[in-house]
C-alpha positions in Angstrom: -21.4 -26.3 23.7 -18.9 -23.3 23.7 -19.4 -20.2 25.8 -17.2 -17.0 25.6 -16.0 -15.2 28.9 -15.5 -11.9 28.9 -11.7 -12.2 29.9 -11.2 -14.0 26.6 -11.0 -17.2 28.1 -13.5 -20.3 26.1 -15.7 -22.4 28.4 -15.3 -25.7 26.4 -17.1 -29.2 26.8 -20.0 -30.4 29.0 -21.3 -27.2 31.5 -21.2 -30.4 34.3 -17.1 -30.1 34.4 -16.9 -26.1 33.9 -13.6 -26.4 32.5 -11.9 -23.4 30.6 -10.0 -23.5 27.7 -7.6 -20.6 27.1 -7.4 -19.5 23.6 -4.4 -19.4 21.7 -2.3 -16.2 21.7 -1.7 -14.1 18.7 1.8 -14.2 17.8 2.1 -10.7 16.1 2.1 -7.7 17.9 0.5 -4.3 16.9 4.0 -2.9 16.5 4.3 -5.3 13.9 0.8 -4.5 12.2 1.7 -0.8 12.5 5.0 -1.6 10.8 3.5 -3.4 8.4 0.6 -0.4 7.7 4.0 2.1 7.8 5.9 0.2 5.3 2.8 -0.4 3.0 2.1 3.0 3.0 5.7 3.9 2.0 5.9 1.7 -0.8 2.2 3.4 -2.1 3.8 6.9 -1.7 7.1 6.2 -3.2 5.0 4.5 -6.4 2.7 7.8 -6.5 6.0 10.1 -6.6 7.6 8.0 -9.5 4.2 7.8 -11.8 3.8 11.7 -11.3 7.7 12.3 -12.1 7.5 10.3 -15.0 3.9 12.3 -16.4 5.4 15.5 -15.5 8.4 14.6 -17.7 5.7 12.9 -20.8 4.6 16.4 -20.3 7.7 18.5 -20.4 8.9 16.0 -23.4 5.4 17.2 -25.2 5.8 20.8 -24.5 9.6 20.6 -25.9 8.5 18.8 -29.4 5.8 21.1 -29.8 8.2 24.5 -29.3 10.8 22.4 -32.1 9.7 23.8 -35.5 11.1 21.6 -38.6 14.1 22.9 -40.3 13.2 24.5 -43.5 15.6 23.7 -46.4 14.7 27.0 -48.6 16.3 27.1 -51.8 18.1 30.6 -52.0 17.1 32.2 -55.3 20.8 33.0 -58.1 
């Protein structure tokens, strides 16, 4: 039978011996998670910038091709 403490500690094996069994520690910190949540969030905004740079320029291409009008080869009467 296991038993949970409220100091985090695990009561482990027979409730005769009431021996405690510390659990392991977590190696990573929450500087690291937070890092890791910073960094991940970044990376999202810096991929959100470049997608609407490269629309806005689809757009400003568009708007460019539209205001071109074809040449017009008009045959200039003798």
């Amino acid at each position: 039978m296991v038993i949970a403490s409220s100091n985090g500690n695990v009561q482990s094996g027979d409730l005769h011996g009431m021996a405690y069994k510390q659990l392991p520690k977590i190696q990573t910190s929450i500087k690291d998670f937070a890092t890791e949540m910073l960094l991940r969030s970044q990376k999202r905004l810096e991929d959100s910038t470049s997608e609407h740079r490269r629309h806005v320029q689809e757009i400003t291409n568009i708007r460019i091709k539209t205001k071109i009008r074809p040449k017009l080869e008009l045959s200039r009467p003798k």
